[in-house]
MDTraj code that builds the backbone (N, CA, C; nanometers):
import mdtraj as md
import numpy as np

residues = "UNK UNK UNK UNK UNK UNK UNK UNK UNK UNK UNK UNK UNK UNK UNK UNK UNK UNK UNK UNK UNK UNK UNK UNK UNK UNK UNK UNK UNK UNK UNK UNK UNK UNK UNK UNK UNK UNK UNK UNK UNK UNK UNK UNK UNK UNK UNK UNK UNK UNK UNK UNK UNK UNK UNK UNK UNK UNK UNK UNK UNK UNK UNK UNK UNK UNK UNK UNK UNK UNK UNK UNK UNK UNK UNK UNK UNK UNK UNK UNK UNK UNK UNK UNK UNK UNK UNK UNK UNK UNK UNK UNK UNK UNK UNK UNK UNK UNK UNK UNK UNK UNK UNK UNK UNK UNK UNK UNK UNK UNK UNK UNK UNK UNK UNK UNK UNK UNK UNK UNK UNK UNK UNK UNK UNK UNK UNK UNK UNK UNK UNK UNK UNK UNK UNK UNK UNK UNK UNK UNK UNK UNK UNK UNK UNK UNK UNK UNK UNK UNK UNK UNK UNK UNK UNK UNK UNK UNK UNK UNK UNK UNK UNK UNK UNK UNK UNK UNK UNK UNK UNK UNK UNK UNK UNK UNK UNK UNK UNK UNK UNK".split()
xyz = np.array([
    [1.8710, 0.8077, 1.4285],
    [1.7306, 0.7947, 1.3987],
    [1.7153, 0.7147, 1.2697],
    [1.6013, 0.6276, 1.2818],
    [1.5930, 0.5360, 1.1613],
    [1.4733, 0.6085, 1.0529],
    [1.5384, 0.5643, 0.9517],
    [1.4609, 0.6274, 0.8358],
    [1.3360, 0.4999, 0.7403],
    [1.2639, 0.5753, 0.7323],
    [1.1732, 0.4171, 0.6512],
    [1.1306, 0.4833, 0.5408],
    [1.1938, 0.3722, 0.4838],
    [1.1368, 0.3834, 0.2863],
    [1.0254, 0.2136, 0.2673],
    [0.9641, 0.3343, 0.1491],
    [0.8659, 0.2205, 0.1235],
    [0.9144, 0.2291, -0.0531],
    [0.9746, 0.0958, -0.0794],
    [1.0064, 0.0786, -0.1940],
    [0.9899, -0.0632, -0.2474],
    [0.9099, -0.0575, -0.4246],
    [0.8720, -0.1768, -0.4128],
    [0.8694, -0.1620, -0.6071],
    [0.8891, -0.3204, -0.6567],
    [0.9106, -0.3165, -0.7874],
    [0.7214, -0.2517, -0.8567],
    [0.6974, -0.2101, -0.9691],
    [0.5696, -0.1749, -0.9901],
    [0.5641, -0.1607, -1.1376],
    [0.4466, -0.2367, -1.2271],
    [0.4173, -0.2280, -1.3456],
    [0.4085, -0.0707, -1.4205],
    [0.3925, -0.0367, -1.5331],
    [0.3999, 0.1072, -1.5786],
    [0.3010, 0.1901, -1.5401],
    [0.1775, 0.0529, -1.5013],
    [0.0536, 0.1381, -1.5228],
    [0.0367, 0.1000, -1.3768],
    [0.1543, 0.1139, -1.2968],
    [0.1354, 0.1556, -1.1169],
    [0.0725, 0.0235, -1.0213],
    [0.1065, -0.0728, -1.1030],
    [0.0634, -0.2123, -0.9858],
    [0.1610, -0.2972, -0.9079],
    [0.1663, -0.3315, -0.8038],
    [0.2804, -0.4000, -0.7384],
    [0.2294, -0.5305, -0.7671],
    [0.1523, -0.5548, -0.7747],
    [0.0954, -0.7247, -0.7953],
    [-0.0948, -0.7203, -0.8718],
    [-0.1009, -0.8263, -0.9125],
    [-0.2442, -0.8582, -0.9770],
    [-0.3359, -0.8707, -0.8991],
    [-0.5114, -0.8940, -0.9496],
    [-0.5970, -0.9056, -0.8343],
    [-0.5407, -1.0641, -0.7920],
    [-0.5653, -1.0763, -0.6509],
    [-0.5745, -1.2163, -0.5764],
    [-0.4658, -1.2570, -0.5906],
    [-0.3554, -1.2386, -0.6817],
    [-0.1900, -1.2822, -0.6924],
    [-0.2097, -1.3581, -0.8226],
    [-0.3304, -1.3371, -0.9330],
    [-0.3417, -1.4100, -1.0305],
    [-0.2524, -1.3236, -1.1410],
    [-0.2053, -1.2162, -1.1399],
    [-0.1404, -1.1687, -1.2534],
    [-0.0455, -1.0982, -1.1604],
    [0.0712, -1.1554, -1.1701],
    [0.2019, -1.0875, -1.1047],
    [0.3382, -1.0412, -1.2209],
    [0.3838, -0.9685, -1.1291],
    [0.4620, -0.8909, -1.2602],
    [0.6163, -0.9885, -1.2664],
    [0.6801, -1.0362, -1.3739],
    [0.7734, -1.1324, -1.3555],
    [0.8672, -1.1010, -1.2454],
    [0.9492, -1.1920, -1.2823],
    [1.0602, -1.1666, -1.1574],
    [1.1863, -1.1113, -1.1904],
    [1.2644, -1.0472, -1.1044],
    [1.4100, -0.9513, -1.1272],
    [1.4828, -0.9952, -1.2155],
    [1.5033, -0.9687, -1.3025],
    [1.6419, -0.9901, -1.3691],
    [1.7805, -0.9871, -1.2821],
    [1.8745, -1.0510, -1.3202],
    [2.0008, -1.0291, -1.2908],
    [2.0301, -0.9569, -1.1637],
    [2.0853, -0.8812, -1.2659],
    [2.0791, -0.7194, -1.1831],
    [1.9875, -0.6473, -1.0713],
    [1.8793, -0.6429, -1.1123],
    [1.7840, -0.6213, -1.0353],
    [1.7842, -0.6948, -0.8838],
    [1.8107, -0.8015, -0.9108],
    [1.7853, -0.9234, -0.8123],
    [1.9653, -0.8813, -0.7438],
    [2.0145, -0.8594, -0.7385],
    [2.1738, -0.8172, -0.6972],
    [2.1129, -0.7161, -0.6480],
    [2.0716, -0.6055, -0.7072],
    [2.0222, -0.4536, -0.6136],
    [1.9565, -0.4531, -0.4992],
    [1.8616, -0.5658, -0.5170],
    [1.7396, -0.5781, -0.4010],
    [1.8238, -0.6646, -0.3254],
    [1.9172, -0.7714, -0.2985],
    [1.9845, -0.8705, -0.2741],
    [2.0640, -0.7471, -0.1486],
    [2.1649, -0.6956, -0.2358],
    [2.2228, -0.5664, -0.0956],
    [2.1917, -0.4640, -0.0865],
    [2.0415, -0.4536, -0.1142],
    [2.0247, -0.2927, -0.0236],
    [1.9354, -0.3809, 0.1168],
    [1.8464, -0.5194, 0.0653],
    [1.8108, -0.5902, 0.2106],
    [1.9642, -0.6462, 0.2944],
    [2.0641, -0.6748, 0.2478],
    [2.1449, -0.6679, 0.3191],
    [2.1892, -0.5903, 0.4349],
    [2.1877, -0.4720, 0.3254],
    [2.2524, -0.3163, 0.4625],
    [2.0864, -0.2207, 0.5108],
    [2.0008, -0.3315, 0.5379],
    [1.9041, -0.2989, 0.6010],
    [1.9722, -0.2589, 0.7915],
    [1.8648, -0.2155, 0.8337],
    [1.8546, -0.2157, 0.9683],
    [1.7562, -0.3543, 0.9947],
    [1.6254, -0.3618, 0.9092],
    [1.5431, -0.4179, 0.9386],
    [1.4383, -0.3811, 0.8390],
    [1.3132, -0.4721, 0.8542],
    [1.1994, -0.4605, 0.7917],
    [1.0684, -0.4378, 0.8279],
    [0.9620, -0.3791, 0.8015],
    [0.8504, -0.3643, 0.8497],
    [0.7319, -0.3885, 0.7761],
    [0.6725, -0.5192, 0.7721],
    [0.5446, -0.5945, 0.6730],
    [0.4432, -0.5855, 0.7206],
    [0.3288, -0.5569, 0.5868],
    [0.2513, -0.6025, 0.6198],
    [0.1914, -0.7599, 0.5877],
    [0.0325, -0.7737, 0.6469],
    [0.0290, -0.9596, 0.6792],
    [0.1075, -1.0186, 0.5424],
    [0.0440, -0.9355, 0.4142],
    [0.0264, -1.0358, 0.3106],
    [0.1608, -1.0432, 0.2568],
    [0.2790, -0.9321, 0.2837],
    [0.4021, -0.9238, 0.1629],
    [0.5023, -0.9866, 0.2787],
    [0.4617, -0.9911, 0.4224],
    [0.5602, -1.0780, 0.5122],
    [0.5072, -1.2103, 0.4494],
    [0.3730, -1.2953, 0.4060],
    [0.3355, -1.4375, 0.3622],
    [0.4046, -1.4958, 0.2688],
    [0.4110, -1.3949, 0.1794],
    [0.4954, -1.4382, 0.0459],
    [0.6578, -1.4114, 0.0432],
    [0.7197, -1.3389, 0.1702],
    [0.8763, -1.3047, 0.2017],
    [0.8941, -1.4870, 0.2704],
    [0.8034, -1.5325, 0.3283],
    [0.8537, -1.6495, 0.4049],
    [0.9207, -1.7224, 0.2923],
    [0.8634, -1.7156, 0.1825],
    [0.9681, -1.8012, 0.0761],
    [1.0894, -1.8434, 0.1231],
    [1.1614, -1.7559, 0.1635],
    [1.3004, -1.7422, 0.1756],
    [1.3658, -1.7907, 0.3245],
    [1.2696, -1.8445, 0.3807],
    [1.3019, -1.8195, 0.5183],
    [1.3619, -1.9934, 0.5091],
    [1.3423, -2.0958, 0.4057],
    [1.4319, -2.1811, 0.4110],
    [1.4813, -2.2273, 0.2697],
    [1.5689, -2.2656, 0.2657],
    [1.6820, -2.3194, 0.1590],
    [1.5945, -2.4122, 0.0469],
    [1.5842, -2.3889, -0.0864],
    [1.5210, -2.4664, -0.1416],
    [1.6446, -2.5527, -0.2646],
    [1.6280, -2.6701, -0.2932],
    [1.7453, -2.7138, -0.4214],
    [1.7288, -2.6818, -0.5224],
    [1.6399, -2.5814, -0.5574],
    [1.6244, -2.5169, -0.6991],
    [1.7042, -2.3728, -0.6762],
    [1.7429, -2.3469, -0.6036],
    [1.7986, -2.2100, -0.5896],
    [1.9739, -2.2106, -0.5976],
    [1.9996, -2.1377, -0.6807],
    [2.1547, -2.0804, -0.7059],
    [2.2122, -1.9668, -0.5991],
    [2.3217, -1.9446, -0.6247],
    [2.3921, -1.8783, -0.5414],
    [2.3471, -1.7331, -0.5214],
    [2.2779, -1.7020, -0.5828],
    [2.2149, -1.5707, -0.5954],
    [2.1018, -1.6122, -0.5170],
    [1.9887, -1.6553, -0.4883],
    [1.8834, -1.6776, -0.4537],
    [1.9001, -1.7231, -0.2860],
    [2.0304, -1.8106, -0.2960],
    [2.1091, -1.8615, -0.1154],
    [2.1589, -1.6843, -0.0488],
    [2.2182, -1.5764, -0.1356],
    [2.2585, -1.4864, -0.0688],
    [2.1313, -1.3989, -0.0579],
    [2.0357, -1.3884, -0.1258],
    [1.9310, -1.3097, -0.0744],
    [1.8767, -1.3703, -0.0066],
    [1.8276, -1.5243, 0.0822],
    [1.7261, -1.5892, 0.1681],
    [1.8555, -1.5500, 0.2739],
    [2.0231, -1.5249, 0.2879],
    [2.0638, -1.5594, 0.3679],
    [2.0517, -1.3982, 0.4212],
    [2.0674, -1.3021, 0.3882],
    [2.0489, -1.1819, 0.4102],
    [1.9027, -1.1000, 0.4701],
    [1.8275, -1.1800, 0.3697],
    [1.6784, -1.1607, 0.4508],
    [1.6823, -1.2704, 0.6016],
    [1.6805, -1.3362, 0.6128],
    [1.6941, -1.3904, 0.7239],
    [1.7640, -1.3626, 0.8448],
    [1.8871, -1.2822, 0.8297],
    [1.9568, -1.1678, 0.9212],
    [1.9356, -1.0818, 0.9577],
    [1.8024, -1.0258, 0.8802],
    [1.7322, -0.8968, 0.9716],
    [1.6469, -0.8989, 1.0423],
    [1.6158, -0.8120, 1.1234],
    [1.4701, -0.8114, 1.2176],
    [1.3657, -0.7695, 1.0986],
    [1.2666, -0.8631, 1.1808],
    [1.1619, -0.7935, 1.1091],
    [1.0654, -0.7401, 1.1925],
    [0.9923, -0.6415, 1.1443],
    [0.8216, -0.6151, 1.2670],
    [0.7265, -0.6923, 1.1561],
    [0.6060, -0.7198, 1.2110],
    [0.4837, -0.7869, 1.1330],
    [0.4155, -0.7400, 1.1989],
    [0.3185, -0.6567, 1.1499],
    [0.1723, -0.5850, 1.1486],
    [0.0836, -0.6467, 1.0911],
    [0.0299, -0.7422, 1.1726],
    [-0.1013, -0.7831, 1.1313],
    [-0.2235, -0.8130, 1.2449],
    [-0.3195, -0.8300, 1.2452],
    [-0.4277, -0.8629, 1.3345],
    [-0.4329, -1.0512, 1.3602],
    [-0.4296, -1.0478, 1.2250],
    [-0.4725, -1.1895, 1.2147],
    [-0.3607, -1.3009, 1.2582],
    [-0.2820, -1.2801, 1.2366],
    [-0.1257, -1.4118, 1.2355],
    [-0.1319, -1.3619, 1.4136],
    [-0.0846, -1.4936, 1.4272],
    [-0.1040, -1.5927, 1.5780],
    [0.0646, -1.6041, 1.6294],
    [0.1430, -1.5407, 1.5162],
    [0.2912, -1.5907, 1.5139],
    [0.3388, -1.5721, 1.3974],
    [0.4936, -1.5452, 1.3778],
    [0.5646, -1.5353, 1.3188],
    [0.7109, -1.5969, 1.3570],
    [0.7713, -1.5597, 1.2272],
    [0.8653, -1.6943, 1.2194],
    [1.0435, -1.6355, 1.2548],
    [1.1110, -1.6958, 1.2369],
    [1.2722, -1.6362, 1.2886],
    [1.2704, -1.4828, 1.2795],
    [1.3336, -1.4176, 1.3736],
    [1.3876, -1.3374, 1.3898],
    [1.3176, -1.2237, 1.3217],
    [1.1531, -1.2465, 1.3529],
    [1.0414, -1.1588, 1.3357],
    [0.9826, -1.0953, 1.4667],
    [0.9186, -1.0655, 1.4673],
    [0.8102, -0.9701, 1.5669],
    [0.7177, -0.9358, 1.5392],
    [0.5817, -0.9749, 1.5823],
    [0.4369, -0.9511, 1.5325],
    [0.3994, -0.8536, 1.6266],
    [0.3607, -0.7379, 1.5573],
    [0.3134, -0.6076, 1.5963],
    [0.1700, -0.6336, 1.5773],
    [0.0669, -0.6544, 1.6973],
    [-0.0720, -0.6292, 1.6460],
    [-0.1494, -0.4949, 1.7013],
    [-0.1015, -0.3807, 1.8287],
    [-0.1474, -0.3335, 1.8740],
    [-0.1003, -0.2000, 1.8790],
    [-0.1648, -0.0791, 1.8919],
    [-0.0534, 0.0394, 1.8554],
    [0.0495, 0.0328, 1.7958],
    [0.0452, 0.0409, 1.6355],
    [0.1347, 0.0417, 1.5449],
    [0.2252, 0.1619, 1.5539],
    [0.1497, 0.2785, 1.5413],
    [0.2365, 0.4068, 1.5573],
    [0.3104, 0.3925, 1.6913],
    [0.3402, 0.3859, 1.7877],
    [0.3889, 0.3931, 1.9082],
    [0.4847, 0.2754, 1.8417],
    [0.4990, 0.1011, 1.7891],
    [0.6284, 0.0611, 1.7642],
    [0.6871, 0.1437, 1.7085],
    [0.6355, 0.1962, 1.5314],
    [0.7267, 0.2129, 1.4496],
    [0.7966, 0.3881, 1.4992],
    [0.7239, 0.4491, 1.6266],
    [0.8043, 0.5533, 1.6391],
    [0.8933, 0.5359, 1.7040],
    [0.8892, 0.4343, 1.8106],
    [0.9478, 0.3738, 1.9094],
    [1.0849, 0.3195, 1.7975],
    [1.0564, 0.2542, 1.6981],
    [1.1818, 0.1881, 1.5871],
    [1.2697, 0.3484, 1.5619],
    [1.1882, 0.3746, 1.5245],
    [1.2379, 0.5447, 1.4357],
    [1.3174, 0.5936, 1.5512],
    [1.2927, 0.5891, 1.6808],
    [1.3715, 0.6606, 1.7737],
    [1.4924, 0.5831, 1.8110],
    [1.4937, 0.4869, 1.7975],
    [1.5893, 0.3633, 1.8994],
    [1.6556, 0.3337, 1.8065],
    [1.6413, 0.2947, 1.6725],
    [1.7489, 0.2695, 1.5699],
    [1.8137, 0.3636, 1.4976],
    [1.9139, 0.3180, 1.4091],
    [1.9833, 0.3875, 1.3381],
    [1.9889, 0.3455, 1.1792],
    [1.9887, 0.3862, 1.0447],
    [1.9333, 0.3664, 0.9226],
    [1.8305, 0.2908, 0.8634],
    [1.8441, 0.2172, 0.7533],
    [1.7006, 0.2077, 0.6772],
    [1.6177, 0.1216, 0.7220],
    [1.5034, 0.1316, 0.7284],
    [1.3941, 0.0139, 0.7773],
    [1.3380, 0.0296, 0.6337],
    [1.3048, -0.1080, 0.5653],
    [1.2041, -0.1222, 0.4791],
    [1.0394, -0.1066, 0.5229],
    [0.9575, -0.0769, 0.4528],
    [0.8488, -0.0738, 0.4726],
    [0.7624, -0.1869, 0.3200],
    [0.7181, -0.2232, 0.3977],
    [0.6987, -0.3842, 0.2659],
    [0.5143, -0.3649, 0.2548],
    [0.4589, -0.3284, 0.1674],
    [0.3074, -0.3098, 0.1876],
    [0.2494, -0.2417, 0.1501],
    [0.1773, -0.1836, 0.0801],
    [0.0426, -0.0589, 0.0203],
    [0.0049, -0.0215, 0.1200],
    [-0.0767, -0.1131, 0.1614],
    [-0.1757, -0.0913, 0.2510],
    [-0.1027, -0.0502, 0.3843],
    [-0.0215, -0.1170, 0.4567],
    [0.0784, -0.0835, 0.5370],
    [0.1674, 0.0633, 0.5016],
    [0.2042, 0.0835, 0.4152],
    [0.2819, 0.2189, 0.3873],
    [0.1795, 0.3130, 0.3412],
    [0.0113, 0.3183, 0.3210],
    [-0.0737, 0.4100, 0.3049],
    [-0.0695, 0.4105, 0.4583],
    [-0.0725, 0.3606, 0.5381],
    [-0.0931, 0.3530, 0.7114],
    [-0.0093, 0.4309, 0.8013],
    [0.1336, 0.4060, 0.7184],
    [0.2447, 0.5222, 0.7774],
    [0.2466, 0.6603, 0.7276],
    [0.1924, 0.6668, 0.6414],
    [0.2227, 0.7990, 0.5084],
    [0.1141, 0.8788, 0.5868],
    [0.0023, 0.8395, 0.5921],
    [-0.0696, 0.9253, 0.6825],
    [-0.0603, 0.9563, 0.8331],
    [0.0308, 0.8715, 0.8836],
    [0.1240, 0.9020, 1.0064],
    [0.2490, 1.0154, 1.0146],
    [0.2370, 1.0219, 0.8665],
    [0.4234, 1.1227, 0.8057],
    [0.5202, 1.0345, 0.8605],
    [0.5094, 0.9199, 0.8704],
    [0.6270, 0.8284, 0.9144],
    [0.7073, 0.7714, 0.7855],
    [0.6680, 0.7878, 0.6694],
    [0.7575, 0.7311, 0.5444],
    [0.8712, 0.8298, 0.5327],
    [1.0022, 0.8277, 0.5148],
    [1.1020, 0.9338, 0.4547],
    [1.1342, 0.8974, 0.3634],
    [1.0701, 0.7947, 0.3024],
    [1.1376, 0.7955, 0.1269],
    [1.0460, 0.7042, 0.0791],
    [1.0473, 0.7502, -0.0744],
    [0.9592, 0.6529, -0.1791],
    [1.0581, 0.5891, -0.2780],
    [1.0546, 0.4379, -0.2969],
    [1.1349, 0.3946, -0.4286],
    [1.0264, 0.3267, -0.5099],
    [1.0127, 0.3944, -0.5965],
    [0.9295, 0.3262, -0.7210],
    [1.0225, 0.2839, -0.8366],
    [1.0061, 0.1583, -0.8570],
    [1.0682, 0.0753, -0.9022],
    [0.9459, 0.0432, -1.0440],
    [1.0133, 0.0934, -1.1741],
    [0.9464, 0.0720, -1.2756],
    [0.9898, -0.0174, -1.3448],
    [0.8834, -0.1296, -1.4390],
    [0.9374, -0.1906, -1.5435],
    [0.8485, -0.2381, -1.6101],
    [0.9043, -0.2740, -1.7234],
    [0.8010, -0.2439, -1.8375],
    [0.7285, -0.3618, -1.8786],
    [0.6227, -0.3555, -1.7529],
    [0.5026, -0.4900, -1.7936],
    [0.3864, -0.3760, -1.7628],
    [0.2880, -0.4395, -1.8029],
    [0.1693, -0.3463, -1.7829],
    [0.0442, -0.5264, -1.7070],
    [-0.0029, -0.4528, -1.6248],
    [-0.0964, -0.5467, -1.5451],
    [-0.2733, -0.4878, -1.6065],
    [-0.2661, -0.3802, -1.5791],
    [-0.4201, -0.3925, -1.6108],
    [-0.5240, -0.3347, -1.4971],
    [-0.4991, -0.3975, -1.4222],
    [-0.5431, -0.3936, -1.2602],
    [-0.4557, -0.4467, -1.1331],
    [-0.5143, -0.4229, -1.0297],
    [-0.4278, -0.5070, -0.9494],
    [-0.4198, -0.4228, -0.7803],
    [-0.3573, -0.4369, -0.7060],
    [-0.2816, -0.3600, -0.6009],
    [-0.1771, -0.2786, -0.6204],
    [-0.2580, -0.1447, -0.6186],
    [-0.1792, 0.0034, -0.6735],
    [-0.0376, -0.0058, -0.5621],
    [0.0541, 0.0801, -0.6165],
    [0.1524, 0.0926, -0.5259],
    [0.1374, 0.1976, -0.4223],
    [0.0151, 0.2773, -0.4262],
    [-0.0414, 0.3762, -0.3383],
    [-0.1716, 0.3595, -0.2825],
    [-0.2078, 0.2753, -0.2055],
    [-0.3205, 0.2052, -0.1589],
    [-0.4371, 0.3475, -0.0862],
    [-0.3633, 0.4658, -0.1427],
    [-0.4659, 0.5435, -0.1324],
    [-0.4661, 0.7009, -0.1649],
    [-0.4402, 0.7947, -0.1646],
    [-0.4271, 0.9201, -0.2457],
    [-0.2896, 0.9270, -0.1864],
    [-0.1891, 0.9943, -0.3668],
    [-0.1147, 0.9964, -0.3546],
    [-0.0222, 1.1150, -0.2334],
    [0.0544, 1.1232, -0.1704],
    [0.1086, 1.2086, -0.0981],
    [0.1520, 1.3104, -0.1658],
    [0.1915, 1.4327, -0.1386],
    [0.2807, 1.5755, -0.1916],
    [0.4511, 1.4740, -0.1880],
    [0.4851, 1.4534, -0.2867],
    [0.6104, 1.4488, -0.3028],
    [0.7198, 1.4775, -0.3918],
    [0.8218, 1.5058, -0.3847],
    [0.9601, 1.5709, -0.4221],
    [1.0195, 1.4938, -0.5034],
    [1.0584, 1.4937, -0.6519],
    [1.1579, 1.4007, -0.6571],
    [1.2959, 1.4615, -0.6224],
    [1.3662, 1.3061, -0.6369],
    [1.5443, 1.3582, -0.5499],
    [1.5898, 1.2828, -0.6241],
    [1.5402, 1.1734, -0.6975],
    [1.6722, 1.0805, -0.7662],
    [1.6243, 0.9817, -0.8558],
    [1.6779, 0.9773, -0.9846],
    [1.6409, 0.8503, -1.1108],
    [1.7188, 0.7899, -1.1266],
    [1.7229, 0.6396, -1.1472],
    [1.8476, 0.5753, -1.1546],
    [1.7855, 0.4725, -1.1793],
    [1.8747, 0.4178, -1.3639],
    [1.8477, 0.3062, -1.4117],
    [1.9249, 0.2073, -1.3101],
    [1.8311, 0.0901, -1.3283],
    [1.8919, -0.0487, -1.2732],
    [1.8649, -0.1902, -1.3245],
    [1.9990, -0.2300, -1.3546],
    [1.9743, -0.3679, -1.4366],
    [1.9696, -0.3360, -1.5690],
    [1.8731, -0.5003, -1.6671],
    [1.8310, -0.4577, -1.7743],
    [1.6644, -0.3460, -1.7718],
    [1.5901, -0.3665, -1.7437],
    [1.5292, -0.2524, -1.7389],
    [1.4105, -0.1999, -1.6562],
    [1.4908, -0.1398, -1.5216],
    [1.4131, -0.0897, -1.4400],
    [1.4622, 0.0272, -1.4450],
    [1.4023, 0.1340, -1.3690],
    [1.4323, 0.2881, -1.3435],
    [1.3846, 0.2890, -1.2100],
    [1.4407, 0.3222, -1.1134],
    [1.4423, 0.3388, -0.9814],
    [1.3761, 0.5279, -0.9699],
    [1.2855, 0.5566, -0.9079],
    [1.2302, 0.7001, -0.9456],
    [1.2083, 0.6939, -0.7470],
    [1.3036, 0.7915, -0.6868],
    [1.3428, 0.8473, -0.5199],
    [1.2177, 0.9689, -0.5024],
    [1.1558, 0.9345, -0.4082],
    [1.0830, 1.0799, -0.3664],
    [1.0983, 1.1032, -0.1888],
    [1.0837, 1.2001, -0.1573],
    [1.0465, 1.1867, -0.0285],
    [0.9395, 1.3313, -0.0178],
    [0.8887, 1.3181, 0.0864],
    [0.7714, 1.3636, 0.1431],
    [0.7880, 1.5369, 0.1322],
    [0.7243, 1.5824, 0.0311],
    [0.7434, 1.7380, 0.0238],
    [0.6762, 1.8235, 0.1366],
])
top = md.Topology()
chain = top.add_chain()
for i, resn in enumerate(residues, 1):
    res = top.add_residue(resn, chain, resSeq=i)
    for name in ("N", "CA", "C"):
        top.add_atom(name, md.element.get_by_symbol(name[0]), res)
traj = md.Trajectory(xyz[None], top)
């Protein structure tokens, strides 16, 4: 049975990104960027919503500004399945799948038929499962920028949850594990 975590980097004061994408929180350090690099590796797969599959296409081809670090994470994301939950997109791109219709019935249908982690990529999308009880894990990923405003990492009241695990990563994130109490 496949398990889905919704884990995602987030400012102190709880934002995954700025309003409209005008204030975004920098990008991974080092380390960081190595962590996220192989845990999408030893994915099963991924599950987006419209807007965080728009901005994953980055990766979906080879750019000449990118180092060897940046070639092993586009090459790793590109090896997994993905689902895409959206209404609007007409199509999606390699080794995706656009989910527009009974969402719960895929992702239980995923949960039953596979075996380990599915990402869950989205607020709004992982407020959608959480009230399904389909999330089994939370990774909140802290670091120390502060936004102001923006797109909360809980796109809607927070759930009853447990912590299970803290763990620094890199130069300075703290990885904070919950799952569903």
């Amino acid at each position: 049975m496949a398990r889905f975590v919704f884990g995602m980097s987030q400012s102190l004061d709880g934002y995954v990104d700025g309003v409209g994408g005008n204030l975004e929180l920098p990008p991974p350090g080092p380390a960081l960027f190595r962590h996220f690099t192989e845990w999408v590796r030893d994915l099963t797969g991924s599950v987006y919503g419209r807007r965080v599959y728009e901005l994953m296409r980055y990766w979906d081809e080879d750019r000449p500004e990118w180092g060897a670090e940046q070639h092993d994470f586009a090459a790793a994301w590109r090896n997994q399945p993905k689902w895409v939950v959206s209404r609007s997109l007409k199509s999606v791109g390699p080794n995706a799948t656009l989910v527009e219709d009974d969402i719960e019935a895929v992702i239980r249908g995923l949960k039953a038929q596979l075996v380990g982690e599915i990402e869950v990529a989205g607020p709004d999308l992982a407020r959608s499962l959480t009230d399904l009880g389909l999330i089994d894990e939370y990774r909140l990923y802290f670091r120390p920028f502060v936004l102001g405003r923006g797109k909360p990492f809980f796109a809607g009241p927070r759930p009853p949850l447990r912590l299970v695990a803290s763990d620094p990563i890199g130069e300075d994130t703290i990885r904070l594990t919950y799952v569903p109490d």
